[in-house]
N, C-alpha and C positions, 0 to 999 in steps of 0.2 A: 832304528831311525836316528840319525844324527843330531848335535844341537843345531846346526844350521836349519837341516832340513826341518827340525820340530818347529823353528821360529819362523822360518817360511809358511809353515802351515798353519799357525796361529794367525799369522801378519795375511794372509790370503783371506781368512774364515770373518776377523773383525774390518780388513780393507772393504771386503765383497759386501759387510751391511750396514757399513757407514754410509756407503753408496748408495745403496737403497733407501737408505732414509735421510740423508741428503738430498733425495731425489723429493721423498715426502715433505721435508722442511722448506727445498727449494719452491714446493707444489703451493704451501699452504702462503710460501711469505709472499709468492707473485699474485696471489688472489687477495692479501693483508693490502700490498701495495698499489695493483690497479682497483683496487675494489671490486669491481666487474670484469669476468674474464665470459669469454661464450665462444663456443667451435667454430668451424665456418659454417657458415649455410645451407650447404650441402648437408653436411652432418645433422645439424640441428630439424633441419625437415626429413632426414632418414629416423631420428630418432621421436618425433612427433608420430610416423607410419607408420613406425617397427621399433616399438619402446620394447616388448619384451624379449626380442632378437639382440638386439644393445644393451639391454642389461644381464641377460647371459654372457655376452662379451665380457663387460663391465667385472661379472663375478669371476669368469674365468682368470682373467686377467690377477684382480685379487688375490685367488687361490693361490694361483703360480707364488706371486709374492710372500702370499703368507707361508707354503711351504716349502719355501726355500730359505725365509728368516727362519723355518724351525726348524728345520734339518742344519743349520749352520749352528743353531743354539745348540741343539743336542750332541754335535761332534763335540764342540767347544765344554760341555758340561760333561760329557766323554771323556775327553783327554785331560781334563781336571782330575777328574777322578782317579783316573790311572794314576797321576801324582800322589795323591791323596792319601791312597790306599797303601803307598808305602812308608805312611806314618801309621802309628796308632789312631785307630778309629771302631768306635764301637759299631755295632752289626745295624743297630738301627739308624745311623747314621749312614755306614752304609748304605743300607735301603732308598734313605731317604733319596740319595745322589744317584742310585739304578732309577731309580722312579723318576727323578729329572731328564736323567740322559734316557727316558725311555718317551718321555714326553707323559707320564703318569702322577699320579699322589699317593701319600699313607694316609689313613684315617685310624690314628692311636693318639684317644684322648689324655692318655699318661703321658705323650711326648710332643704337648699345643706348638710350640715354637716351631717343631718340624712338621708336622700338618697343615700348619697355618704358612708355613713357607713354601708348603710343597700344592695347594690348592691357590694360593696368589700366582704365581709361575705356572700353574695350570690354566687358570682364566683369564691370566694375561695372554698366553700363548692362542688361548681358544677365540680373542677379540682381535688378534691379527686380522683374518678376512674384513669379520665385520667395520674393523675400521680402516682397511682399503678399499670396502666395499661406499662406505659413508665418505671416506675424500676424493675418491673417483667419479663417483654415480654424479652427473650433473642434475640441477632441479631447475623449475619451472620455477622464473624469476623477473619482476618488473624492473628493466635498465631505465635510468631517469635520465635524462638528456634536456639542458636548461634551453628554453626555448625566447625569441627575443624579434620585438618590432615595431609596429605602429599602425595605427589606424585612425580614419576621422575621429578629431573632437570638433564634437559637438554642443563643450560647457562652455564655450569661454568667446570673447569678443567677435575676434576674427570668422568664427562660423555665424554669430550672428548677423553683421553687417553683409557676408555672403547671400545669406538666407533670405534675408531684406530685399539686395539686389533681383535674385530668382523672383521672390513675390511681386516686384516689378515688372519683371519680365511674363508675368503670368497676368500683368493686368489685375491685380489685388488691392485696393487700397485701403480697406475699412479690416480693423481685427476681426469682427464680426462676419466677416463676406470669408472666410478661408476655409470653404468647403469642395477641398478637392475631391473629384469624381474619381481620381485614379489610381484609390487606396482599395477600390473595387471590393470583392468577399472576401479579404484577406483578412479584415480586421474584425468581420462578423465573426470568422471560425474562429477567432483568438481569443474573444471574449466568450464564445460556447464555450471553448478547451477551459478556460481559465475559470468560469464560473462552475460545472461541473467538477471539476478535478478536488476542488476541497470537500464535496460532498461524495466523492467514492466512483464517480465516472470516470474510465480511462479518458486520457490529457495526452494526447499525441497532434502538433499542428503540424502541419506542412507550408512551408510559403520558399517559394523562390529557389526550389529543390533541395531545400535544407527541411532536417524535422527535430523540432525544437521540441523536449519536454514540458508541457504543460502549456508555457509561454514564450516568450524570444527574451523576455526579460530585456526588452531595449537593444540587443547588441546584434551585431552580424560576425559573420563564422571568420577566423584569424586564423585558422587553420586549412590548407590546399583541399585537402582531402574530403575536407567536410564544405567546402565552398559553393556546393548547389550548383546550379542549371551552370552552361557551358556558352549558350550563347550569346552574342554578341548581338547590342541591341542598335537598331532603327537607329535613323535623324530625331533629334528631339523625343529618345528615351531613355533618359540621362536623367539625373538629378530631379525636378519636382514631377519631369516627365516620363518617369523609371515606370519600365513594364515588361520590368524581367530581363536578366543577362547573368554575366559570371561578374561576383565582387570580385575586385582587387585583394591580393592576400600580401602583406609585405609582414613576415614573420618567417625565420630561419634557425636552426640549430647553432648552438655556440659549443667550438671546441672545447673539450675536456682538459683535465689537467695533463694526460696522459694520452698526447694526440698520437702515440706509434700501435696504439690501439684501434683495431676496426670497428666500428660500429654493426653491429649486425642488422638483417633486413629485421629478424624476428619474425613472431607470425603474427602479431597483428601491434597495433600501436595507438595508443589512448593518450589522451592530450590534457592537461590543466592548467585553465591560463588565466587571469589576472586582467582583466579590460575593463573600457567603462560602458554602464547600461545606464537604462531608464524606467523607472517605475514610476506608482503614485499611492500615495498613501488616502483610501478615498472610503468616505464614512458617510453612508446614506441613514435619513430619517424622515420621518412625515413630516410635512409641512405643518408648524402649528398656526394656529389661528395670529400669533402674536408676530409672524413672521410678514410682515405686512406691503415691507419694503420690495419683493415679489410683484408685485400686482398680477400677479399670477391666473390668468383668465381664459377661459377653454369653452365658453357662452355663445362667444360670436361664430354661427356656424347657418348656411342656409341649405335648399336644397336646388340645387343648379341643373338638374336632369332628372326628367320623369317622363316615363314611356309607360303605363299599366298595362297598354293592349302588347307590349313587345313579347309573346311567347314564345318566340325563337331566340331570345335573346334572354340570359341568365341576369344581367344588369337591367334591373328596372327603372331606379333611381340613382342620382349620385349626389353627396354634400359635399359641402366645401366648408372647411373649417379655417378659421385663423386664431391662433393662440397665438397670444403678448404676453409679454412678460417686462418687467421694468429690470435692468442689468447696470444702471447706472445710469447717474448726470438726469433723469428722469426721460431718456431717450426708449421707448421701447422697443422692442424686440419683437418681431412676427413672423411666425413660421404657419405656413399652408398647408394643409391636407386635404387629400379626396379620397371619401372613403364609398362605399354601397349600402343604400338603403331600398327599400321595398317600396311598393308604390304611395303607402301613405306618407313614405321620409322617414318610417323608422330601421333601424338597423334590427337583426336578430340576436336577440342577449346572449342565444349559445354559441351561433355559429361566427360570426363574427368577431372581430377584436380590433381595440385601436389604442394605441400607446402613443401620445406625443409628446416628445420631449424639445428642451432647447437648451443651448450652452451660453451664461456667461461666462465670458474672460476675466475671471477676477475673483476673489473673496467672497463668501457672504453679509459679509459687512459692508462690503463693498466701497470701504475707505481704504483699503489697503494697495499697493502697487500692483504689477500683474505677473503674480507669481507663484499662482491656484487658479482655479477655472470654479464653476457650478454650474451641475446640473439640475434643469427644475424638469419633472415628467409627472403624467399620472396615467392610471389604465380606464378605459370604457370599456364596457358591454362584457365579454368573457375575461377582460382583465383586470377587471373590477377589482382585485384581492390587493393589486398596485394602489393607494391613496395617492394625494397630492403629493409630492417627494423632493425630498432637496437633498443632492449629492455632494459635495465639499470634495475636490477631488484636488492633491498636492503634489505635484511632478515631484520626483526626486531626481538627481543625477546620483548615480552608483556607481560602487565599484563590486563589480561581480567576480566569482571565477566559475568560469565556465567548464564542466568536463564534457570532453568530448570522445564518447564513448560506444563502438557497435553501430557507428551510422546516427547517432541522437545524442541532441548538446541538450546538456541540463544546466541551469543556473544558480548557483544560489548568490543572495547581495551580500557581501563583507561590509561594506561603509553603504552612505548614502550621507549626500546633502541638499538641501532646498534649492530652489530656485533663485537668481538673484536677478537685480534688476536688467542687465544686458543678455537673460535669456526670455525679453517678451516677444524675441519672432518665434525664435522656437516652441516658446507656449503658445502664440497665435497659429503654429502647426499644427498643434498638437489638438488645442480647440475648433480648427475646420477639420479633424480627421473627426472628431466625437460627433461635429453636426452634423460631420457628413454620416456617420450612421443617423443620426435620429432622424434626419430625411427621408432615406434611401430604406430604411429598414422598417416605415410602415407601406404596406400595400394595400389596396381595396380592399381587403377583408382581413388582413392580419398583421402582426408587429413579429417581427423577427426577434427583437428584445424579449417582446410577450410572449413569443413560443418558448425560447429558451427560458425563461426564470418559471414556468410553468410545467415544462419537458423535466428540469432540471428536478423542482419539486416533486413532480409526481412518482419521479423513478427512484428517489429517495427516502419517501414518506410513505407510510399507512395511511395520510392520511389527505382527504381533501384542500387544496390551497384557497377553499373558501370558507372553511372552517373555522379559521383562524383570524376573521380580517377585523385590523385594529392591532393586533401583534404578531404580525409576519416578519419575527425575526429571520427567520433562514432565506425568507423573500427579499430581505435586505443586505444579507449577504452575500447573497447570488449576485445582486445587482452588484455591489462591490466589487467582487471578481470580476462581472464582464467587462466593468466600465477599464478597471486595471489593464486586462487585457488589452483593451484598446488603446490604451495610453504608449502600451509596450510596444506595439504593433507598430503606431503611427513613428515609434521614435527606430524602430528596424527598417522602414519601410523609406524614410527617411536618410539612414544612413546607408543602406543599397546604393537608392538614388543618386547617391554621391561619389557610393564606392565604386560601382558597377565601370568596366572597362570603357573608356572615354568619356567619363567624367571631367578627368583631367587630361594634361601635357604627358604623356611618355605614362597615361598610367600609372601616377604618383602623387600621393596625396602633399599638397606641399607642408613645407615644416610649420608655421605659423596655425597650420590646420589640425596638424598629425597627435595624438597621445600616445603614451608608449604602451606596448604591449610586452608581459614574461609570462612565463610561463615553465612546466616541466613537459617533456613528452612520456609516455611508460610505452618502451617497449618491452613486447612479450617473447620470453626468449627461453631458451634452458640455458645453463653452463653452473658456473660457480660464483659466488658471491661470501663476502663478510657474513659470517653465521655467528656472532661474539663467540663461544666457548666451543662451539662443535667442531670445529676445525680441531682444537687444541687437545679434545680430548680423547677425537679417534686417531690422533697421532701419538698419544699416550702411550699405548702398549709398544710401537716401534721402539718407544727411547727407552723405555724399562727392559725390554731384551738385548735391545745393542749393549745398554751399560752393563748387563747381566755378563753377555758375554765380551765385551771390554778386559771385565774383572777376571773372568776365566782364564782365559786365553795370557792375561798374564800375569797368571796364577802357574799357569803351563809352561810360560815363555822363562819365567824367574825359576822354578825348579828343574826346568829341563835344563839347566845349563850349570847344576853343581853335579858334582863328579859322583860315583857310584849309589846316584839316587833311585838304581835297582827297575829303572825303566826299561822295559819289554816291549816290543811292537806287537806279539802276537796273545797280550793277554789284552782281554775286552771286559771289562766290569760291568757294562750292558748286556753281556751275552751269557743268559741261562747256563749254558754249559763251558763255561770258561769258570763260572763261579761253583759251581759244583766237582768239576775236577780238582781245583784249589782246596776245594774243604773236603776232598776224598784221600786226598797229599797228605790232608793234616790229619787224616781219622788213620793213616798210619804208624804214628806214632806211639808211644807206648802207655797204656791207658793207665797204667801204675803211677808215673810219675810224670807228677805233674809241673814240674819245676822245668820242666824238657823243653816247655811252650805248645805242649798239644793241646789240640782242639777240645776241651769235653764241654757238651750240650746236655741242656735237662729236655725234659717232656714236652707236650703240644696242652699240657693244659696252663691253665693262664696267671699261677703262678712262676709256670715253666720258661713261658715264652715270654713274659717280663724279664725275667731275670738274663734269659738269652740276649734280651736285646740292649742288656747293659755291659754283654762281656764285648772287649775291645782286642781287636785283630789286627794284623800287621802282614801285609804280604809279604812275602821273603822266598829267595830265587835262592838255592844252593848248587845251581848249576846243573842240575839233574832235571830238575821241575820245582812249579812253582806250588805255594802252599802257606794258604792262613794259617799262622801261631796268633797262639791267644798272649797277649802281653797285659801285664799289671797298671 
C-alpha cells in the first residue's frame, strides 16, 4: 500500500467519525439551544402506542452507531500497530495493542498501566451503545409555554360603582335587603365541599360545568378548556342575573424565544396561572354573655297553624318565629321562620331541627367601616350541640394560582389583602349571598347548615356531637369552612355573572375592569430537553475514541510516510496466525547463538512468562518472510 493510499485510509477512518460525532455534538448543542426539541406528532402518539417497537428502533439504530465507531477504532488501532511493531517493542506491549485492535484487555497485575489502559478503552468502547442509546431515546417531559391575559377585577373602584348600578337595577336599596334568590344550591354544595374536606371527606364541587377542588377559591376558570358549560344565556342572565352560560376566556400563549420551533399538540396539557380570588378569613365562637351589643333574641315565636284532627295530613301545627338581632345604629334586624310543630306547639327534640341565623354587614364591634360581615346563629331541638354563635367573617381579596389539571382546578392563595373602603358593594354581595343561605337553608323540619355540621361530625368522630356541648371545637370549625365556602362561591358566582358571554360589548371585559392574568401551560410531550450533565456524559465515550483514534491514525499517517519503515500490507498483528508464523520465522534461527537476534523463550510457568513478557521484539522483513528478532 502506498503513502498516498495509507493517508487516504487514515483521513477516510478519522473524516467518517468526526462525522458521527459531529452529528452527536450537533444533536446535544440544538437541544442546549432550544431547550425543548419534541418530534412531530405523529411520532410522538406512535411512540405513546408502540414505546417498545420505537425503542427497538432507537437501539437498533445505536448499535449500528456504536459498531461502526468500533470497527473504525479497531482498524485505526490496527494499522498503528503495524507501525509500531517495526520498532522495538516488548511482547507484552505487544499484547497489549492485539487486545485493543481486537476490541479486548490483559489482566497482569505486574503490568497496572497496561491493564488499566486496556480495560478503560474496553469500557469506553462497551458505553458507545448505551450512550447513543441515552441521547437518542426521547423521555416523557413537561414543555412550559408562558401563558398571558385578563379578567374581571373585582378589587378596585370601577367594579364597585358597576356593581352599585346593577344593585339599582335589581331594585336594592338597603345593604341589609341583598339576598339574592339566584345564587340557588350552588353555594350550599360549596360550603358542604368546604366544610368537610378538612376533616377527611372527598371536596370535589361542580358549578357551572367547571369542578373546582375543594372550593372555587373566588375565581372563574382563564383557561378555554376548563371553561365549563357552552351555553349561551337568555335576556336578563347576565351579570346579577347569571343562570349559567360559557365565561369569557381572554388568555393566550406567548411566543418563545425560539419561534422557528413548533409547538407540539402533546398528549395532554396542565395550566398554572397567577389570578385574583376571594376568600374570608372567618373565626366562629359562642356567644358570651358579655357580648351584649347583639341583642340577640330567638323568644318571639307563636303558633299560627293548628289542625289536631288532620290525619291525613303530616303537618299538624306550624310556628312562626322572628329572631332580631341588633347590627348597628340600634336599628334591629328580623328574620322569619316557619317551622312544624305537633298539635300542642311543640316540635320533636329528635326529629326535627332549626338553625337560624342572620348576617351583619360589619365588624363585631360594630364601630368599624364595612369591610367584615357577622354572623349571629344558634341550633334548636336536634341542633342543640350549635349554642348561641358569633362568626366574624373578613373577605380577603387574593392572589391565587390556580392548577388546572385532568379536568380539576385547584387553588392555592399566594398573597391576600383586606377589604377597603370602595369594596362595600361587593361586601353588600357578598352578605345577601350568606343571608340568602340562612333563609333559604332552614325548612319545616331541618337546616341544611345543621345537617351538614352534624353529617360532617358524625362521619368523622367516634363520637356523639352531643357529647361534647360547651366545647364543640370541631363544630366550629366546620362552621368555618362552610361559611368560607360561601364567601368563595358568592365571589365566583359573581364574577361568571359578568364574565359570561354578553355581559359586555364584543364579549370584552373593558380595560378599567380587566386584571391581568400569567400564567405557565405544561404540556405533556416526549422528545429531548436540558438534562444538566447527562447529555455531556453519554457523549463522553464518542470524544474519548474519536481522539483515541485521531492519535492513531496519525501515528499511522507520520510513519507511513518515512522511507523503509518495513510496512507490509499483508502482515495483520490482529491476526492469530500472522503472529505465529512470524515467531515460527524466528524459532528458525540458530538456538546457539544468540547474538544472531533469535527468538529464545522460557517456560509457561510464572516465573517463565514474566520474563517473556519483558523480552522486546522487532519485526524485520528480509525479503523472504517476515520474523520477530528479539533486540536488546
Amino acid at each position: 500500500m502506498s503513502v498516498s493510499a495509507n493517508f487516504l485510509l487514515h483521513t477516510a477512518i478519522i473524516t467518517s467519525q468526526v462525522i458521527i460525532l459531529a452529528c452527536g455534538y450537533g444533536f446535544v448543542g440544538a437541544v442546549l439551544y432550544y431547550d425543548y426539541l419534541s418530534p412531530p406528532d405523529q411520532v410522538a402518539s406512535l411512540w405513546e402506542h408502540h414505546p417498545q417497537e420505537l425503542t427497538t428502533v432507537i437501539t437498533l439504530i445505536a448499535t449500528v452507531l456504536s459498531v461502526t465507531t468500533t470497527t473504525l477504532f479497531t482498524i485505526s488501532i490496527k494499522e498503528a500497530l503495524r507501525y509500531r511493531i517495526t520498532q522495538p517493542i516488548s511482547l507484552v506491549q505487544l499484547g497489549a495493542g492485539v487486545a485493543l485492535a481486537k476490541g479486548s484487555i490483559i489482566l497482569r497485575h505486574e503490568h497496572l498501566r497496561l491493564t488499566t489502559m486496556t480495560l478503560f478503552i474496553f469500557g469506553v468502547l462497551r458505553l458507545l451503545t448505551a450512550g447513543w442509546i441515552t441521547l437518542l431515546t426521547p423521555t416523557y417531559f413537561l414543555w412550559p409555554i408562558q401563558m398571558q391575559g385578563s379578567e374581571l377585577d373585582i378589587s378596585g373602584t370601577a367594579f364597585s360603582n358597576l356593581l352599585y348600578q346593577e344593585f339599582q337595577t335589581e331594585g336594592v336599596d338597603a345593604i341589609q335587603d341583598n339576598s339574592f334568590a339566584i345564587l340557588n344550591i350552588g353555594g350550599t354544595l360549596s360550603g358542604v365541599s368546604a366544610a368537610g374536606y378538612n376533616f377527611g371527606l372527598p371536596g370535589i364541587f361542580n358549578f357551572n360545568g367547571v369542578k373546582y377542588d375543594v372550593s372555587t377559591q373566588g375565581i372563574v376558570p382563564t383557561i378555554e378548556g376548563y371553561s365549563g358549560s357552552n351555553g349561551v344565556p337568555g335576556p336578563g342572565g347576565t351579570r346579577l342575573g347569571f343562570t349559567g352560560g360559557k365565561a369569557t376566556v381572554d388568555t393566550v400563549s406567548l411566543p418563545g424565544k425560539h419561534t422557528s420551533v413548533s409547538i407540539p399538540q402533546g398528549f395532554s396539557r396542565n395550566y398554572s396561572m397567577w389570578q385574583q380570588g376571594l376568600t374570608a378569613n372567618v373565626s366562629c365562637q359562642p356567644m358570651s354573655s358579655s357580648q351584649t351589643q347583639y341583642v340577640w333574641d330567638t323568644s318571639n315565636s307563636s303558633v299560627i297553624y293548628s289542625n289536631p284532627d288532620n290525619v291525613y295530613n303530616s303537618i299538624t301545627g306550624l310556628r312562626l318565629w322572628n329572631i332580631t338581632a341588633n347590627c348597628g345604629a340600634n336599628v334591629p334586624t328580623t328574620q322569619e321562620y316557619v317551622t312544624v310543630v305537633n298539635a300542642s306547639g311543640y316540635a320533636d327534640q329528635s326529629d326535627s331541627g332549626f338553625l337560624p341565623c342572620l348576617v351583619c354587614p360589619g365588624p363585631s364591634d360594630l364601630n368599624q367601616s364595612y369591610t367584615s360581615l357577622t354572623i349571629l346563629s344558634e341550633g334548636f331541638y336536634k341542633y342543640r350541640f350549635l349554642e348561641a354563635s358569633v362568626c366574624e367573617v373578613v373577605p380577603m381579596l387574593t392572589t391565587v394560582r390556580a392548577d388546572y389539571a385532568n379536568g380539576l382546578i385547584s387553588s392555592e392563595v399566594v398573597s391576600s389583602t383586606p377589604f377597603r373602603p370602595e369594596n362595600e358593594q361587593l361586601l353588600s354581595f357578598i352578605a345577601g349571598a350568606i343571608a340568602f343561605q340562612c333563609t333559604y337553608s332552614q325548612g319545616l323540619l331541618s337546616s341544611t347548615i345543621g345537617d351538614t355540621l352534624y353529617s360532617v361530625y358524625s362521619s368523622t368522630t367516634n363520637t356523639s356531637i352531643n357529647d361534647n356541648t360547651g366545647n364543640q371545637t370541631q363544630v366550629y370549625q366546620e362552621l368555618e369552612e362552610y361559611w368560607r365556602g360561601i364567601v368563595e362561591f358568592s365571589a365566583t358566582f359573581l364574577r361568571s355573572g359578568f364574565m359570561v358571554v354578553g355581559s359586555f360589548p364584543n364579549n370584552t371585559v373593558p380595560s378599567n375592569l380587566s386584571s391581568p392574568v400569567n400564567g405557565t401551560m405544561y404540556i405533556s410531550t416526549i422528545g429531548w430537553t436540558r438534562r444538566s450533565a447527562t447529555y455531556f456524559i453519554s457523549i463522553l465515550p464518542f470524544t474519548i475514541i474519536t481522539i483515541l483514534m485521531g492519535a492513531s491514525g496519525l501515528y499511522s499517517i507520520l510513519h507511513g510516510r518515512k522511507k523503509n519503515s518495513g510496512y507490509r500490507t499483508t502482515f495483520d498483528p490482529s491476526n492469530p496466525l500472522h503472529l505465529i508464523m512470524a515467531s515460527a520465522e524466528a524459532g528458525k534461527a540458530s538456538p546457539v547463538a544468540p547474538a544472531d537476534g533469535s527468538l529464545r523463550l522460557q517456560g509457561f510457568d510464572d516465573i517463565g512468562i514474566t520474563a517473556n513478557e519483558r523480552v522486546k521484539v522487532q519485526l524485520q522483513d528480509d525479503g523472504v518472510g517476515k520474523k520477530f528478532v528479539a533486540v536488546s
